[in-house]
C-alpha positions in Angstrom: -4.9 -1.4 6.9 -3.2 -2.4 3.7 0.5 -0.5 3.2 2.8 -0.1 0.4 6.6 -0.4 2.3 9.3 1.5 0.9 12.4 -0.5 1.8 12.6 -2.1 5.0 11.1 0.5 8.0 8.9 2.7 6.2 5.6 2.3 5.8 2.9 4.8 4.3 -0.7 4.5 4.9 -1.9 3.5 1.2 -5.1 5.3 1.4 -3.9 8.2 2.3 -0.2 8.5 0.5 0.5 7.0 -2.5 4.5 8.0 -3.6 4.6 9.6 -7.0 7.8 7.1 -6.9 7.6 3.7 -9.1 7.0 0.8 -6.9 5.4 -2.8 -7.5 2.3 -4.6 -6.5 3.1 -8.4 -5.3 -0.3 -9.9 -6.2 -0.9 -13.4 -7.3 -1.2 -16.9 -4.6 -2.2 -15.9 -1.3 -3.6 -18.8 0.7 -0.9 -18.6 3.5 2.1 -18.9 0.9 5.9 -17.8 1.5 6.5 -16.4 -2.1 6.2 -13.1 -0.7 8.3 -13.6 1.9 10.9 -15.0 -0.4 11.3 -11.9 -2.9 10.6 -8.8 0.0 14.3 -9.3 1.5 15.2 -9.7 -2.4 13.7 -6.2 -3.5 15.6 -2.7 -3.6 12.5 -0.5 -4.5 9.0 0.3 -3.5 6.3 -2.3 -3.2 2.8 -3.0 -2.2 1.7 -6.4 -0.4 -2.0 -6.6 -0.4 -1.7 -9.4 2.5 -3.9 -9.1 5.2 -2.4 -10.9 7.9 -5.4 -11.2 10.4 -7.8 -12.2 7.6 -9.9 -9.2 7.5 -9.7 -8.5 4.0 -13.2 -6.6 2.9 -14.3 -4.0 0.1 -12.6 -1.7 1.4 -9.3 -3.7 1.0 -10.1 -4.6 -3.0 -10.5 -0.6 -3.5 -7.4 0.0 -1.9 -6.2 -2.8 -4.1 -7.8 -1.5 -7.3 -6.0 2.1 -6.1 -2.6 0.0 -6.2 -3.1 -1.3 -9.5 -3.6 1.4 -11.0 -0.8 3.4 -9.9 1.9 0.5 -10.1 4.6 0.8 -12.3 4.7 -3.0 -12.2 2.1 -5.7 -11.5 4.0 -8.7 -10.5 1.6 -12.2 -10.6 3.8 -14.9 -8.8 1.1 -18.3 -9.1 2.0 -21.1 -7.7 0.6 -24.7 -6.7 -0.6 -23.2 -2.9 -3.4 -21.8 -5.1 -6.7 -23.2 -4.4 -9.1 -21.2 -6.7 -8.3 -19.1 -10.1 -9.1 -15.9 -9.5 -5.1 -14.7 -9.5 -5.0 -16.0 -12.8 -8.6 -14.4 -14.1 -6.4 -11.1 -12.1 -2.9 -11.5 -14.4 -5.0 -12.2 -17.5 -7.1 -8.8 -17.1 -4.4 -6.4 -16.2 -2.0 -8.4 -19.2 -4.8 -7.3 -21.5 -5.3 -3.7 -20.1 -2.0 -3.2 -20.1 -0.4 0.0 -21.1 2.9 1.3 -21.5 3.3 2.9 -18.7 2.9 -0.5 -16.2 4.9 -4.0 -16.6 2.9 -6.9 -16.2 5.1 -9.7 -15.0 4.0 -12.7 -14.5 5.6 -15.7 -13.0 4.2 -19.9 -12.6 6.5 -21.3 -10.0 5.6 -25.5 -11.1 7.0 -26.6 -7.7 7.1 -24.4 -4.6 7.2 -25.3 -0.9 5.9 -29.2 -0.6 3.1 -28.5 -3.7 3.7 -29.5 -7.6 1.3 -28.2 -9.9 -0.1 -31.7 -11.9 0.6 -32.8 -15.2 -2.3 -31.6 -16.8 -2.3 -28.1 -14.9 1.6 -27.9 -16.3 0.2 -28.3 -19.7 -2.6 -25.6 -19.3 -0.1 -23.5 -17.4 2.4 -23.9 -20.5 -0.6 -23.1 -22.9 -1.6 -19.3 -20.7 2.0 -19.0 -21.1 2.0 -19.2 -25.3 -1.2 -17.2 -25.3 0.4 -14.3 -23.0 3.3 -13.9 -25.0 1.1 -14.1 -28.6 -1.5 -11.5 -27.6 -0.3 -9.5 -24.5 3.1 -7.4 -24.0 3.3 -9.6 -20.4 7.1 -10.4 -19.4 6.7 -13.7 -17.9 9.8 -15.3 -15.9 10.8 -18.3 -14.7 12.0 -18.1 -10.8 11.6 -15.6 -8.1 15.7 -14.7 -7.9 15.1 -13.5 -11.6 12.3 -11.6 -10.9 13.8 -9.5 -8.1 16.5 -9.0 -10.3 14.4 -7.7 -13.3 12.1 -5.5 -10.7 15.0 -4.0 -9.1 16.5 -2.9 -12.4 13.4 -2.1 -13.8 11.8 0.2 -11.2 15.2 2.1 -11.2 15.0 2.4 -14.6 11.5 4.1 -13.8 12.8 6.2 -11.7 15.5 7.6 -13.6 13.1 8.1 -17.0 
């Protein structure tokens, strides 16, 4: 079952209760890393983890996923050097481009995190997604995870109270 937690002890079953309240989708590196676990304690609002714990993620997870995505008020993309394919990336780039108004897409390439370093050569591509984000996509794209609770926290309030 794949939840969206609003602060710390409440959980609602996604498929079936989806707040009208803003919240934020933590997508991005899976493969087992912490970045999730670093920002959670960090964030004041609404957010759904699509982590499956016990590795049964299916269809019926991406739908529920999809659901998320589209009813986020901000899609976070936290990449890192954990990641082993590029389908996170092939994720940030087609919600940066579909991007309305009406949902933040916040992307965020942590270089060095845990006991991984992204190579020279992936720095230099990552720099170059970077320049074409901000050319041809209304993306916000920040540079550690303190600042990004920071800018959700503020920014999901600011939701609220529109």
């Amino acid at each position: 079952m794949i939840y969206l937690r609003l602060g710390v002890n409440i959980m609602f079953d996604l498929i079936n209760n989806i707040p009208n309240r803003p919240f934020v989708g933590l997508f991005g590196t899976c493969n087992d890393s912490n970045w999730r676990n670093e920002l959670i304690p960090q964030l004041k609002v609404p957010f759904f983890n699509p982590v499956i714990t016990d590795g049964s993620w299916n269809e019926s997870c991406r739908q529920v996923e999809e659901q998320a995505k589209s009813r986020a008020h901000i899609l976070l993309y936290v990449i890192t050097p954990e990641m082993i394919g590029i389908y996170s990336i092939a994720e940030l780039v087609i919600s940066a481009c579909k991007s309305t108004r009406s949902t933040d897409i916040v992307v965020v390439f942590l270089e060095k995190y845990g006991s991984k370093e992204f190579t020279n050569e992936q720095s230099k591509s990552i720099a170059a997604t970077k320049a074409l984000l901000r050319q041809t996509t209304t993306a916000i794209i920040l540079e550690s995870l303190q600042v990004t609770a920071d800018f959700i926290n503020k920014r999901i309030n600011w939701w609220e109270n529109k």
